[in-house]
ZATIRO-218595 format. One record per residue (C-alpha): x, y, z; residue number from 1. Coordinates in nm, 4 decimals, padded with zeros to 6 digits. Example, Ala and Ser with C-alpha at 12.3 -4.5 7.8 and 13.67 -1.06 7.14 Angstrom:
# ZATIRO-218595
       xx       yy       zz num
  01.2300 -00.4500  00.7800   1
  01.3670 -00.1060  00.7140   2
END
This chain:
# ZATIRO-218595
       xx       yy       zz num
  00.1730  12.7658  09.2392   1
  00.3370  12.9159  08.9949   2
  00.0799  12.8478  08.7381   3
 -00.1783  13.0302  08.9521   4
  00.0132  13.3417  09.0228   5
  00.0951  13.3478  08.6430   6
 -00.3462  13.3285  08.5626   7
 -00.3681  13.5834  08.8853   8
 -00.0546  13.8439  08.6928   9
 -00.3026  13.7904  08.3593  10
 -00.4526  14.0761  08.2394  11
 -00.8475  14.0496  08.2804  12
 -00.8358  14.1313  07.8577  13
 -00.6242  13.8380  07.8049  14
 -00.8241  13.6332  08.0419  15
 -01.1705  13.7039  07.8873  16
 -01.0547  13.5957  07.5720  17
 -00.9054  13.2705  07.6679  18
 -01.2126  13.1851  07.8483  19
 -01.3919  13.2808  07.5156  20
 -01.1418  13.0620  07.3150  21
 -01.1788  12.7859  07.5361  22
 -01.5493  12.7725  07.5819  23
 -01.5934  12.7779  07.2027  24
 -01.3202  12.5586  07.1457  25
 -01.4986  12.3113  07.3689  26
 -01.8119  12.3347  07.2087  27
 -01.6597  12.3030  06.8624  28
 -01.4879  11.9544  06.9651  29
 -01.8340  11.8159  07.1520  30
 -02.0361  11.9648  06.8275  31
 -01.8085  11.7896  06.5782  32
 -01.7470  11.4451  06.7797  33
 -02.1902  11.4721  06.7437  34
 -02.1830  11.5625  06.3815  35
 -01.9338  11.3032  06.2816  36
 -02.0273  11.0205  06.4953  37
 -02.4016  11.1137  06.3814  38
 -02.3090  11.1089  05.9898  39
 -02.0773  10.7831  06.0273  40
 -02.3908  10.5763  06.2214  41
 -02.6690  10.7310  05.9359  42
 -02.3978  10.6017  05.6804  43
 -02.2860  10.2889  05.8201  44
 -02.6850  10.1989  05.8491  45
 -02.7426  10.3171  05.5197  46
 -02.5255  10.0375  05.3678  47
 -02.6813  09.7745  05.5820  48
 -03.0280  09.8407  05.4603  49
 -02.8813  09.8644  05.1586  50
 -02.6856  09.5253  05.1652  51
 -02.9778  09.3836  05.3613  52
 -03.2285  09.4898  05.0645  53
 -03.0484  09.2949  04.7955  54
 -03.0087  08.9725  05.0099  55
 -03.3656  09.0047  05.0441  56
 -03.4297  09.0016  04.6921  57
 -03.1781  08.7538  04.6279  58
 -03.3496  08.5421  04.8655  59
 -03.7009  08.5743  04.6922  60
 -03.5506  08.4766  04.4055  61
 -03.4205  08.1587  04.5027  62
 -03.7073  08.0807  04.7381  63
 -03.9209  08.0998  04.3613  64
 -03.6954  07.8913  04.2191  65
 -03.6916  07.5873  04.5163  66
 -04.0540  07.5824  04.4894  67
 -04.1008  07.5590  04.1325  68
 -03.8483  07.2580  04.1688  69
 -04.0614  07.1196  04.4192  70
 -04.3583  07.1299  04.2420  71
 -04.1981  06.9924  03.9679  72
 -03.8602  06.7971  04.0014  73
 -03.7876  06.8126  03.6335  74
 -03.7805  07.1932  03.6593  75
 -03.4265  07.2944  03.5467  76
 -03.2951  07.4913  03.8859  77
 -03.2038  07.8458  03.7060  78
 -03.1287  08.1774  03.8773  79
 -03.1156  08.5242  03.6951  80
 -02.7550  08.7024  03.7162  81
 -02.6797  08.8006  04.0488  82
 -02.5657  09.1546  03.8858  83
 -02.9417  09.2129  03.8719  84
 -03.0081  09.2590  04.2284  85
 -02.7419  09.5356  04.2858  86
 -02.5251  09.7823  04.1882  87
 -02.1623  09.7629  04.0411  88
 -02.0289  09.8674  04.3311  89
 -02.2114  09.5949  04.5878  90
 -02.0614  09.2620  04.5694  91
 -02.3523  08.9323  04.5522  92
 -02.2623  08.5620  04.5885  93
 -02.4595  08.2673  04.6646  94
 -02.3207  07.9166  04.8357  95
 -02.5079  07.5929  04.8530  96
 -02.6213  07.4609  05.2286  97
 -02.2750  07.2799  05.2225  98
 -02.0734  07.6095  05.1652  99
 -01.9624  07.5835  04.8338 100
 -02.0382  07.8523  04.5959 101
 -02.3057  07.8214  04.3632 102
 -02.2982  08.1756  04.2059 103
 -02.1278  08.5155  04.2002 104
 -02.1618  08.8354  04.0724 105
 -01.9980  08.9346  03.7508 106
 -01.8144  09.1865  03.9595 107
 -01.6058  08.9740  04.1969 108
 -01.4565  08.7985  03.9084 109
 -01.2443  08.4999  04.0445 110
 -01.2754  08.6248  04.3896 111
 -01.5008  08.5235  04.7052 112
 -01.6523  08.7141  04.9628 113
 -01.5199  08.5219  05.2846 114
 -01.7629  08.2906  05.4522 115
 -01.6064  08.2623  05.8358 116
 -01.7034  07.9530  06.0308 117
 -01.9452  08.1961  06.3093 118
 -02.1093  08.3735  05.9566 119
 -02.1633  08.0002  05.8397 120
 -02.3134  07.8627  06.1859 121
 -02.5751  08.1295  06.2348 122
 -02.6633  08.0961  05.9536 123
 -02.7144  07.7630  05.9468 124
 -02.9359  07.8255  06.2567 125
 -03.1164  08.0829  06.0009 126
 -02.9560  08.4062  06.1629 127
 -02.7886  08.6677  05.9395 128
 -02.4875  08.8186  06.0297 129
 -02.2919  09.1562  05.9603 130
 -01.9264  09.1999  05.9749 131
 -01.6341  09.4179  05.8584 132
 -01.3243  09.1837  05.7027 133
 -01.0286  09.3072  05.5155 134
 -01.0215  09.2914  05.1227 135
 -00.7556  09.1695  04.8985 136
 -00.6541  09.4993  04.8465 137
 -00.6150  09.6114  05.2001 138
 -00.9494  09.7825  05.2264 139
 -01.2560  09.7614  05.4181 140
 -01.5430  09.5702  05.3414 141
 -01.8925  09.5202  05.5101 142
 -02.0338  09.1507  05.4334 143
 -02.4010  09.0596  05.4843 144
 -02.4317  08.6665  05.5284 145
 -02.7992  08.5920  05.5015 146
 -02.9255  08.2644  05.5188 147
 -03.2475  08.1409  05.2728 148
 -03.4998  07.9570  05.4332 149
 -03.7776  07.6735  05.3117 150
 -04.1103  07.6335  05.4327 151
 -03.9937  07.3032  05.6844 152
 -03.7079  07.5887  05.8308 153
 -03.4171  07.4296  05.6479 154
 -03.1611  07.6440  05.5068 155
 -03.1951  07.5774  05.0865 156
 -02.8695  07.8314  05.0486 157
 -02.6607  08.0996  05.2188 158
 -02.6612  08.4944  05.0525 159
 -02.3694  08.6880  05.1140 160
 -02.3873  09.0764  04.9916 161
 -02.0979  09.2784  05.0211 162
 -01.9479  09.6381  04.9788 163
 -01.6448  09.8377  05.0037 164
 -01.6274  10.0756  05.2783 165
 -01.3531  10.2998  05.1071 166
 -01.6767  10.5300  04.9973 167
 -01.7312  10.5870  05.3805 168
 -01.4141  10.6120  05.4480 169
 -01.3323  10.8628  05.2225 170
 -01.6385  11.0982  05.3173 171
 -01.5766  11.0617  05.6892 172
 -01.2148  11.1733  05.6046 173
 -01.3561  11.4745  05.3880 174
 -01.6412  11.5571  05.6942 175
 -01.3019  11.5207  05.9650 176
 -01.1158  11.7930  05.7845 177
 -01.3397  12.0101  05.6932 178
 -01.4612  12.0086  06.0637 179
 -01.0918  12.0363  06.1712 180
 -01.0033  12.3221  05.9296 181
 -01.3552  12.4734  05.9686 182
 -01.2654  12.4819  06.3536 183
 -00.9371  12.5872  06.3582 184
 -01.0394  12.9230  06.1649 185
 -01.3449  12.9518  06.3749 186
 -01.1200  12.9554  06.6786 187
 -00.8725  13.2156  06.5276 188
 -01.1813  13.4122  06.4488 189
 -01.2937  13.3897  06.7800 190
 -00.9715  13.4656  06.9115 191
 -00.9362  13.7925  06.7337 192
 -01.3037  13.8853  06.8069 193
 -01.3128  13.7976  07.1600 194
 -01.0035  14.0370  07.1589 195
 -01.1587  14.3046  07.0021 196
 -01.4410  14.2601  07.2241 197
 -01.2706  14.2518  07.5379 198
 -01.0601  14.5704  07.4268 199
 -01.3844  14.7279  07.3538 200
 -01.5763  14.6065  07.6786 201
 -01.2958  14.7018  07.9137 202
 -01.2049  14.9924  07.7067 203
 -01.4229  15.2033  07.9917 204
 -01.2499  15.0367  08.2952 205
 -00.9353  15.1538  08.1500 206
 -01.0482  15.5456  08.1097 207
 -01.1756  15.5086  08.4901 208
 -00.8553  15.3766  08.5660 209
 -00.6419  15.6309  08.3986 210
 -00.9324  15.9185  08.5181 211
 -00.8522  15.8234  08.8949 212
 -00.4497  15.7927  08.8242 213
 -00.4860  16.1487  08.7401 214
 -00.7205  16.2463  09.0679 215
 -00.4740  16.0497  09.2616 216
 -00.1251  16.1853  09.1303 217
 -00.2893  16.5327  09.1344 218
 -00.4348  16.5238  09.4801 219
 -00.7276  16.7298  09.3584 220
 -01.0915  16.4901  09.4847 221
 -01.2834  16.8314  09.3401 222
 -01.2591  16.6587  08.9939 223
 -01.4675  16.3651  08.9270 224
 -01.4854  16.0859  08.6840 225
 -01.7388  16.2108  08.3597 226
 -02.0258  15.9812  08.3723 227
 -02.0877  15.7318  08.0549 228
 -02.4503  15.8133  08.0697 229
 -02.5467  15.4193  08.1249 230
 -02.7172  15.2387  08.3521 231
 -02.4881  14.9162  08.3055 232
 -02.2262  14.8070  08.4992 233
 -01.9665  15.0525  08.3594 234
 -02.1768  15.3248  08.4627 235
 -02.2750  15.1982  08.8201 236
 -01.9406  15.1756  08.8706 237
 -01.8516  15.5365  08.7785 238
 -02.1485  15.6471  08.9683 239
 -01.9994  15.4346  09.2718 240
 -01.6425  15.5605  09.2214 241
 -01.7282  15.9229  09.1925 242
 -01.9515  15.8944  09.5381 243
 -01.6604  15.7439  09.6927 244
 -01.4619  16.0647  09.5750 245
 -01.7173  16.2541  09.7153 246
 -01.7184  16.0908  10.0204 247
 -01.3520  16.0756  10.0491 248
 -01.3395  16.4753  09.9745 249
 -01.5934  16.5152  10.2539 250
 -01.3499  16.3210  10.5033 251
 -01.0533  16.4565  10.3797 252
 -01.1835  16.8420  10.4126 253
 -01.3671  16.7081  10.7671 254
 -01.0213  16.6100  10.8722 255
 -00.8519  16.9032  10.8295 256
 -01.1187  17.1400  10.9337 257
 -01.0931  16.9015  11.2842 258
 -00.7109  16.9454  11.2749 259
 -00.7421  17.3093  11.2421 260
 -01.0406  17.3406  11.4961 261
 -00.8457  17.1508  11.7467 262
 -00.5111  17.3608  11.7019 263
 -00.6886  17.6825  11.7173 264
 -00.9007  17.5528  12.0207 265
 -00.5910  17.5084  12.1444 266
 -00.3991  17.7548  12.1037 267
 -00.6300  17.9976  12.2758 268
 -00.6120  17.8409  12.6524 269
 -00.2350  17.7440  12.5851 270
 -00.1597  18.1491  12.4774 271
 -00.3331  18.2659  12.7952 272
 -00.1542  18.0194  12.9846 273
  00.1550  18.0871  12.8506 274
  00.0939  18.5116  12.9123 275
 -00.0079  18.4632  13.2940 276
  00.3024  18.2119  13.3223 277
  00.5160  18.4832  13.1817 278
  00.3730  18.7888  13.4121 279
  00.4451  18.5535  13.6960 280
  00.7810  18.4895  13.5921 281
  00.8570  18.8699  13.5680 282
  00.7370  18.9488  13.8983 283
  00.4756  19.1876  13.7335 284
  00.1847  19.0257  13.9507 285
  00.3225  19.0594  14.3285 286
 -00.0120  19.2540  14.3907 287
 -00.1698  18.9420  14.5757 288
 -00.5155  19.0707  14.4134 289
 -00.3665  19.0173  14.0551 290
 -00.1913  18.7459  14.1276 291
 -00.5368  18.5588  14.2821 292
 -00.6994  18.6807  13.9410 293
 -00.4000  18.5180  13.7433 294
 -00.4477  18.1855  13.9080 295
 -00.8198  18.1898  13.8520 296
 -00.7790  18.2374  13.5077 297
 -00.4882  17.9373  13.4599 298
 -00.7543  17.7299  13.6614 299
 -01.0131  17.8276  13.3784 300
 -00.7898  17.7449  13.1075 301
 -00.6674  17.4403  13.2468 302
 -01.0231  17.3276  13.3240 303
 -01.1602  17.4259  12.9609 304
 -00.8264  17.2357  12.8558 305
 -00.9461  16.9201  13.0297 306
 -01.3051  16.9557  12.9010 307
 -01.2119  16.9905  12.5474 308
 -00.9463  16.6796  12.5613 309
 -01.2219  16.4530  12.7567 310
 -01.4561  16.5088  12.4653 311
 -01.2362  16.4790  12.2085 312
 -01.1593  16.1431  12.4161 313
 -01.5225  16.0671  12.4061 314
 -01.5711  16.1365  12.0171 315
 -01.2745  15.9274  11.9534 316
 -01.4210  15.6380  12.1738 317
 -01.7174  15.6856  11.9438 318
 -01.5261  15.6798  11.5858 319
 -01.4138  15.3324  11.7125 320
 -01.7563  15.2101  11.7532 321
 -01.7335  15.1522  12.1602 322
 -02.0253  14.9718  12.2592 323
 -02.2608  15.1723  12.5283 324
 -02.3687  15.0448  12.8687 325
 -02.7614  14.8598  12.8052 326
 -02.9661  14.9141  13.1150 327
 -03.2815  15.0279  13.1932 328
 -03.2585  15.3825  13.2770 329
 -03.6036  15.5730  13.4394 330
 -03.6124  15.8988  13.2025 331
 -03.8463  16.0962  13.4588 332
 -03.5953  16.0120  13.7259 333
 -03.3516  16.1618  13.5278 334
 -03.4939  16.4262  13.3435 335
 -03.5581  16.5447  13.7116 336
 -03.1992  16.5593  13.8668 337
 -03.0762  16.7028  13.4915 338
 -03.3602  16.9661  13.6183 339
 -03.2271  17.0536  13.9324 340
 -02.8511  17.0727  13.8267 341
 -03.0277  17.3409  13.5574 342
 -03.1502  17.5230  13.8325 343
 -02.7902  17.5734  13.9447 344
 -02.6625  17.6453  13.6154 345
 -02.9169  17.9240  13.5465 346
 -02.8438  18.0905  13.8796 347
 -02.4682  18.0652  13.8121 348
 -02.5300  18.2198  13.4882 349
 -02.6178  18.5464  13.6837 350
 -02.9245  18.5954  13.4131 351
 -03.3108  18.6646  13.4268 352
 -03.3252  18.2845  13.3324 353
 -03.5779  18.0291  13.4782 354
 -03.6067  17.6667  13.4350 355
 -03.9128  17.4536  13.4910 356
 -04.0310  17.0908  13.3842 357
 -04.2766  17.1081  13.1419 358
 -04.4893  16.8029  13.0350 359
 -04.3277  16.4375  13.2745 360
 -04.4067  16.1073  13.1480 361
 -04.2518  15.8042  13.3190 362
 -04.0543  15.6766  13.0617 363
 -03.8740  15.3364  13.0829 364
 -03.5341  15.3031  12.8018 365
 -03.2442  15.0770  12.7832 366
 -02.8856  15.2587  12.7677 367
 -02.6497  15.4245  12.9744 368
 -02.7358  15.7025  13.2606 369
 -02.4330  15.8609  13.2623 370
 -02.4301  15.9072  12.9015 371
 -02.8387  16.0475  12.8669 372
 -02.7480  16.2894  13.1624 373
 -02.4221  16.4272  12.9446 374
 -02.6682  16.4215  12.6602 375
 -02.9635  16.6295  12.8502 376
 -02.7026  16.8388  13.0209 377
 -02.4871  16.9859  12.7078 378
 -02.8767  17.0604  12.5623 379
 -02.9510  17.2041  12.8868 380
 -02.6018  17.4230  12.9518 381
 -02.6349  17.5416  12.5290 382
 -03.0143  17.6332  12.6006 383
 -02.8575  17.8773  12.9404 384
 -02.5682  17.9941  12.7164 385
 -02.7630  18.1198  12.4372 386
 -03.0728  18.2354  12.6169 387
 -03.0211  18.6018  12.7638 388
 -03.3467  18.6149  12.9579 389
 -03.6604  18.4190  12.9370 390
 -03.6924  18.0528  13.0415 391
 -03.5630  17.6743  12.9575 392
 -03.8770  17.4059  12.9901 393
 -03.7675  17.0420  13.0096 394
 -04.0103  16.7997  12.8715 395
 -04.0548  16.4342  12.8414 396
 -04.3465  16.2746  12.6057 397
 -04.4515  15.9389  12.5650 398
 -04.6054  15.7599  12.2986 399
 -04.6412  15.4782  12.0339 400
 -04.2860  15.2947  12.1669 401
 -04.0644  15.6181  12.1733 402
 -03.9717  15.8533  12.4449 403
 -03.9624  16.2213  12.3393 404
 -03.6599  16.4487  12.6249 405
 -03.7672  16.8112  12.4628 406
 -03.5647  17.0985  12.5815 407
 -03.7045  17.4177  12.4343 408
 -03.5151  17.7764  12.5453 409
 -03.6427  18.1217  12.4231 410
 -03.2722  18.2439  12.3365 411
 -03.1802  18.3717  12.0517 412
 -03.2095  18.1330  11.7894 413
 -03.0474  17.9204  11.5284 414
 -03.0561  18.1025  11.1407 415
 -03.1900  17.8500  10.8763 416
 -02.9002  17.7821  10.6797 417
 -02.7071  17.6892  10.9790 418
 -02.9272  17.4159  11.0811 419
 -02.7631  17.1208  10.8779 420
 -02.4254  17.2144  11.0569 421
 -02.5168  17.2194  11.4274 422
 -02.4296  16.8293  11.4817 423
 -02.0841  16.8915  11.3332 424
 -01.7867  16.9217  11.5241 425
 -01.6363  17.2769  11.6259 426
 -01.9268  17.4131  11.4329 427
 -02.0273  17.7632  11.5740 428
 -02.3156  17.9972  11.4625 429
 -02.1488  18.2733  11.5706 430
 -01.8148  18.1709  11.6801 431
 -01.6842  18.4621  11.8770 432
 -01.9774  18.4266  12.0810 433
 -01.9479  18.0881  12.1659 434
 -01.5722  18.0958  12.2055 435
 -01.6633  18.4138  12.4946 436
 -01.9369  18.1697  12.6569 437
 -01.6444  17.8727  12.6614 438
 -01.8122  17.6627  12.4378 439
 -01.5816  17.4160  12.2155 440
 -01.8336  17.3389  11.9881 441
 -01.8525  16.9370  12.0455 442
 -02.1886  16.9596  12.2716 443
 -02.4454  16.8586  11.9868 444
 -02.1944  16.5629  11.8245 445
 -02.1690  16.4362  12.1411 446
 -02.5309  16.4547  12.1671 447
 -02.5956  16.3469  11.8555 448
 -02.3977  16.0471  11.9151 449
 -02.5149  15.9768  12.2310 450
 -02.8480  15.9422  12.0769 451
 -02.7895  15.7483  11.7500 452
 -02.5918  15.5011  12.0201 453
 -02.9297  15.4334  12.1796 454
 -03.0945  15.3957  11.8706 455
 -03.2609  15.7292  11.8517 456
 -03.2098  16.0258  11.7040 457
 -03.2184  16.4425  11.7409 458
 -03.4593  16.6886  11.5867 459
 -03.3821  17.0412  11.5279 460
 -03.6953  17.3466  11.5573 461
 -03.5648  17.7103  11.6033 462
 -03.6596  18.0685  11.4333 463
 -03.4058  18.3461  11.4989 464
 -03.4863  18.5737  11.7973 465
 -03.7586  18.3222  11.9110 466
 -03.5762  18.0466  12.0579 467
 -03.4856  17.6607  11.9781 468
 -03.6456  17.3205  12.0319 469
 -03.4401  17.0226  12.0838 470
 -03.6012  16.6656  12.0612 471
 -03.4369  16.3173  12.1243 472
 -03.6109  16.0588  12.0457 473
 -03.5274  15.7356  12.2175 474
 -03.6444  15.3654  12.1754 475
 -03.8573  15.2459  12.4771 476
 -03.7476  14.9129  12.6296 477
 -03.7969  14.6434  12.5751 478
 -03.9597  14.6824  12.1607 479
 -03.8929  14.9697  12.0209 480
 -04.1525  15.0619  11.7342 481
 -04.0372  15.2078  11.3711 482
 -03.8256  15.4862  11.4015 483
 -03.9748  15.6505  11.0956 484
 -04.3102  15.6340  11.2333 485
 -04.2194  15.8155  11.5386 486
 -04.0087  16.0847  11.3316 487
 -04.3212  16.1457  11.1390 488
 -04.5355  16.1896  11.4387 489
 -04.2870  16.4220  11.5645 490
 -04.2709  16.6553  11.2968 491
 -04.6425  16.6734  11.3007 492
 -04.6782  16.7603  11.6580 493
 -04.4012  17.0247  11.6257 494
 -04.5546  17.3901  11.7245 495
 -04.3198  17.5499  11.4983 496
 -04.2612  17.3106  11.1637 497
 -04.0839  17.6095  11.0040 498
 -03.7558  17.4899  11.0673 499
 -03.7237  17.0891  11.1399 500
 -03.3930  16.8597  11.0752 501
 -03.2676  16.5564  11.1230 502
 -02.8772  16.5244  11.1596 503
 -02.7254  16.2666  10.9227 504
 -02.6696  15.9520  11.0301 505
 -02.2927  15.8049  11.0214 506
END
């Protein structure tokens, strides 16, 4: 445990490196166990075809010799030197069948290469053998006991060939410490490279790091991290961090824009309240006239109050991702009562408005009724608030898998530049207008969300002093086709494409 949370505490630098270290360090020790264990076999094979290539020769030799005495038995049985057939450094001796020595090499002087009692039983069976003993002297040697062989397969006399291994020993020592030492400094090489790379690699981390200390500490998410001008990780990173910023500086201002909207939304019904409450208090109102008017207006307040709370309830629901009811709802059913409560709306309104249904599919979607009919119904009630005299026509299209609910008003119009911001919350065109008509400015998020909640979406068309469009665009049950396709189609078919938008998505 404690090991771990030391690695974890590491510094990713310090890390890198060691991984570096130890990968190389790794491939040093399997490299160099190859190279020597490669150069000792190619050496060690070396000297037996080496030893094996003078007892060959020897053998010849005395092969010649047995069958000249054979052909004649009065041939005197002579062998050249043995010192002929090597080197002064390999070692020659040759016994009789019996094991007794017949000959040596000048070289061994009153010494014998050792015969053991396996050597001498192969080969008396005519196999050679190769073995390591221990010299006089404490070193190595390598002995090649090879037997010599007549035509009839008996063994005339027994070869032995025989070198020191101190040579090999010494140049395998040499190759180990040159590997060692050469290893060792490649390591501390790669120790203070892998460093220096590390520093260098990370180097950019670091100046993000220190960059968003200073955004942090100075509460300012205007500033942004300056972009490296790469497409590698470092600068998908800095491209990721500084749309976070963004994003965060978006929520942030959002926030308090929605703290102040809601405390000046507030304030207004609360201040009226608190006036009327005060006149009462005082007595001021005893005329029973004023006094009727004073409770009409806290009955106002109190039910704009209530309003305002239940949507911010509503939006809140939303934020936490509150699943909506799935059912299948009949839009033309709908879109028809949502027509007749419009009806009674416009006639409240006291203006030269009419309503009418337009073009009626039967439309079939999956969602929640009492959530489409709050949806059609704050388009509907903006459509009679902004419209002074003229008409509101409710719609409902169907085609290629989506449902089109169209409510188009000949009010007075959205500007341009104000389109983008309609979906936000306590947005207002004009907001001393909509603050006189009671409106809180949460109809269209609510719609909006609403919509996106059923998979659809809103659509935007409006010229000033002409009138607006609103389009939803829902999903038919039970497949719902692309929703691109259908948002294509629907810009297309708009009669007025001078001013169409999409609110983002969340």
């Amino acid at each position: 445990m404690l090991r771990a949370t030391f690695y974890q505490n590491m510094p990713i630098r310090l890390r890198l490196t060691l991984w570096y270290v130890g990968l190389l360090a790794a491939t040093l020790v399997l490299f160099s166990l190859l190279l020597v264990g490669s150069v000792y076999i190619a050496m060690n094979q070396q000297l037996s075809r080496e030893l094996e290539s003078v007892a060959r020769r020897v053998a010849a030799s005395v092969l010649v010799v047995h069958q000249a005495r054979q052909a004649d038995a009065n041939t005197p049985l002579a062998m050249p030197p043995l010192d002929a057939f090597g080197s002064p450094d390999i070692f020659v001796e040759l016994r009789l069948p019996d094991g007794n020595i017949w000959m040596r090499s000048a070289n061994l002087g009153e010494e014998s290469l050792e015969l053991s009692q396996e050597a001498y039983r192969q080969a008396y069976r005519g196999l050679p053998t190769l073995r390591t003993v221990r010299g006089s002297e404490g070193g190595r040697m390598r002995i090649l006991t090879y037997p010599v062989i007549d035509e009839s397969g008996r063994p005339i006399a027994i070869v032995q060939v025989g070198k020191s291994l101190d040579e090999i020993d010494r140049n395998m020592r040499r190759l180990i410490t040159v590997v060692l030492f050469g290893g060792v400094l490649a390591l501390l090489a790669a120790l203070v490279v892998g460093a220096w790379l590390a520093q260098r690699a990370l180097a950019p981390v670091d100046q993000v790091t220190q960059a968003a200390l200073r955004i942090s500490r100075a509460e300012d998410l205007d500033k942004r991290i300056p972009e490296p001008g790469t497409s590698d990780e470092i600068g998908r990173l800095v491209s990721a961090f500084n749309e976070m910023l963004a994003r965060l500086d978006d929520v942030f201002r959002d926030q308090q824009r929605f703290v102040a909207d809601v405390s000046h939304e507030l304030r207004t019904p609360l201040t009226s309240l608190q006036a009327t409450i005060d006149l009462l208090k005082r007595g001021v109102l005893d005329d029973p006239e004023a006094r009727s008017q004073a409770i009409k207006t806290v009955e106002s307040e109190v039910a704009r109050l209530n309003r305002l709370v239940a949507d911010l309830l509503l939006l809140a629901r939303a934020d936490e991702g509150e699943p909506i009811e799935r059912k299948p709802v009949e839009l033309d059913t709908l879109l028809l009562e949502v027509y007749l409560q419009a009806k009674v709306l416009a006639e409240a309104s006291g203006k030269a408005i009419r309503v009418r249904l337009g073009h009626e599919d039967q439309a079939l979607v999956l969602g929640d009724r009492d959530r489409l009919k709050q949806l059609l119904l704050n388009l509907v009630d903006n459509a009679i608030k902004y419209t002074r005299e003229g008409e509101v026509v409710l719609s409902l299209y169907r085609d290629d898998g989506w449902v089109r609910l169209v409510v188009q008003d000949t009010g007075i119009g959205i500007p341009e530049e104000a389109i983008p911001h309609l979906f936000r919350r306590f947005y207002r065109v004009d907001k001393a207008r909509s603050r006189e008509l009671g409106g809180s400015g949460l109809g269209l998020a609510i719609v909006r969300w609403i919509a996106e909640a059923h998979g659809g979406y809103v659509t935007v068309e409006s010229r000033e002093g002409k009138g607006s469009t609103f389009t939803v665009h829902l999903p038919l049950a039970p497949q719902p086709a692309p929703r691109e396709a259908a948002r294509g189609e629907a810009g297309a078919r708009g009669p007025r494409a001078e001013v169409t938008g999409a609110p983002p998505r969340r």
